[in-house]
C-alpha positions in Angstrom: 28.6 1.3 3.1 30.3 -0.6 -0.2 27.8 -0.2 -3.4 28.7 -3.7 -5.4 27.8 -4.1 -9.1 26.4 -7.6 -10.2 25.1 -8.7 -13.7 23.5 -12.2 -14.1 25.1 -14.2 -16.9 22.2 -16.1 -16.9 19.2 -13.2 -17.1 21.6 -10.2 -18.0 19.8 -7.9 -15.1 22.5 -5.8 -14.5 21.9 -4.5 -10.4 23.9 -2.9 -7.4 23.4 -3.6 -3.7 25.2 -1.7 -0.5 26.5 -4.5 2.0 29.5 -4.5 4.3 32.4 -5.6 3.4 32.4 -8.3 6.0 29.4 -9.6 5.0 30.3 -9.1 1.2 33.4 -10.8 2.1 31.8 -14.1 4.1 29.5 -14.3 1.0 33.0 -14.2 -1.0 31.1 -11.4 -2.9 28.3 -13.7 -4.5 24.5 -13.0 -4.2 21.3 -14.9 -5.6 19.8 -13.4 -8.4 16.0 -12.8 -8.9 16.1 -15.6 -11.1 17.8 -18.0 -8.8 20.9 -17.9 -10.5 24.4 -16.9 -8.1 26.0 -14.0 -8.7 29.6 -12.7 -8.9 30.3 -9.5 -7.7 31.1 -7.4 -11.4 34.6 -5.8 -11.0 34.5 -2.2 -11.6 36.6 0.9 -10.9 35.7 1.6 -8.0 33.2 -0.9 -5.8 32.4 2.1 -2.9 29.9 5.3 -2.4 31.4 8.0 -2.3 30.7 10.4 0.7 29.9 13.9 -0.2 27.3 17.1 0.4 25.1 17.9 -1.7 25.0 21.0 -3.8 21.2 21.0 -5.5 18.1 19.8 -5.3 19.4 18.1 -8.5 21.0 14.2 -8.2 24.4 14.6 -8.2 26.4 13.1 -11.0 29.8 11.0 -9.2 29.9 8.8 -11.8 29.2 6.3 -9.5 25.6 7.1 -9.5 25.1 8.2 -13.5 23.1 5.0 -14.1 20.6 5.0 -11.3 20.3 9.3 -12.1 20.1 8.2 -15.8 17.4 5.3 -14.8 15.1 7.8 -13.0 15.0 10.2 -15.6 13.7 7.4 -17.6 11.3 6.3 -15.1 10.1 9.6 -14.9 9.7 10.8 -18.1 7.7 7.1 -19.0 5.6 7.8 -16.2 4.6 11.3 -17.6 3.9 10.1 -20.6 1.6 7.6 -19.5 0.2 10.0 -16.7 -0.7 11.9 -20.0 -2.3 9.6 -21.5 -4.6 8.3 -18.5 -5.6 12.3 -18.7 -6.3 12.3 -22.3 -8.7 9.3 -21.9 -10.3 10.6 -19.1 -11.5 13.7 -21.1 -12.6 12.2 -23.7 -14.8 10.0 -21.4 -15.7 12.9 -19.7 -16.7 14.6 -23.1 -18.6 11.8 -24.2 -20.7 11.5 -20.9 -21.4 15.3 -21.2 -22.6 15.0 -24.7 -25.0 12.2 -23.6 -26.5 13.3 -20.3 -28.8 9.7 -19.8 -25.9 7.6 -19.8 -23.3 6.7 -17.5 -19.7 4.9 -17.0 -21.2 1.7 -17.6 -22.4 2.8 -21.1 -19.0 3.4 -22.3 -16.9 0.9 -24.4 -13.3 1.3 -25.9 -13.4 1.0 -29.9 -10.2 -1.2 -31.6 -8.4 1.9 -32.6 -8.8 2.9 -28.5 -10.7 5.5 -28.7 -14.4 5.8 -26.4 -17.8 5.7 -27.6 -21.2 5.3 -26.3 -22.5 1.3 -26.5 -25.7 0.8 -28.1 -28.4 -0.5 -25.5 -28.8 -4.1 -27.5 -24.7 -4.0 -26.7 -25.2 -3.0 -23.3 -27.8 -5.6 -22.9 -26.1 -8.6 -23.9 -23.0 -7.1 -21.7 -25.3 -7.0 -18.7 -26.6 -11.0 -19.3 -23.3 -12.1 -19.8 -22.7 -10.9 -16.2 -25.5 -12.3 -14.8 -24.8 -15.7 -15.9 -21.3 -15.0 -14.6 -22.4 -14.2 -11.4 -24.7 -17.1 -11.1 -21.9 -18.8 -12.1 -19.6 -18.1 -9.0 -22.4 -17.9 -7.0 -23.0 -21.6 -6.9 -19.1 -22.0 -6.2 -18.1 -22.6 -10.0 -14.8 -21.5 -11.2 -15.4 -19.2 -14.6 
């Protein structure tokens, strides 16, 4: 099936879709972009997928793929990177709940710089009241 290349003028998202020609064709090549704006079909070298087998477990490189292999890479990479940081804050969480064995979750508050620390109780407190009026709140069918 075709692979056609659009890019709003109005947004700038720059996206492909696979339709059939027929259909591409009784749409005169035109599709509604996420933003509600229609779409021309963008005129490239070649508009088609091409068919072939693959050689590797790695994504094959056509030329007609090299942004969406490119894209992924990104994608991936940025999800590491935050995977690693999730990690990183769970240890030191996990650190600072092991270094103070009477607390818990709930007594553990991110500092401006965001880095973890144990609250004080008068912190804790005043966190805990606030909650209960919150509560009380939305239990009597108030928005908050």
């Amino acid at each position: 099936m075709p692979q056609y290349e659009f890019q709003c003028g109005s947004c700038g998202l720059l996206f492909s879709k696979s339709m059939s020609y027929v259909k591409a064709k009784a749409s005169d090549f035109t599709i509604d972009c996420h933003c509600g704006h229609s779409v021309r079909r963008k005129m490239t070298a070649s508009n088609y997928q091409f068919a072939m087998t693959p050689t590797s477990t790695n994504p094959q490189n056509t030329g007609v793929y090299s942004f969406d292999t490119n894209a992924d890479r990104i994608i991936g990479k940025d999800s590491e990177e935050k995977w690693k940081k999730i990690e990183k804050r769970q240890k030191e969480k996990h650190s600072l709940l092991q270094n103070n064995p009477d607390k818990n979750g709930f007594d553990i508050r991110r500092r401006l710089d965001n880095h973890y620390e144990i609250a004080p109780t008068q912190d804790r407190q005043a966190y805990e009241k606030g909650m209960g009026v919150v509560w009380d709140a939305k239990s009597k069918g108030k928005k908050v």
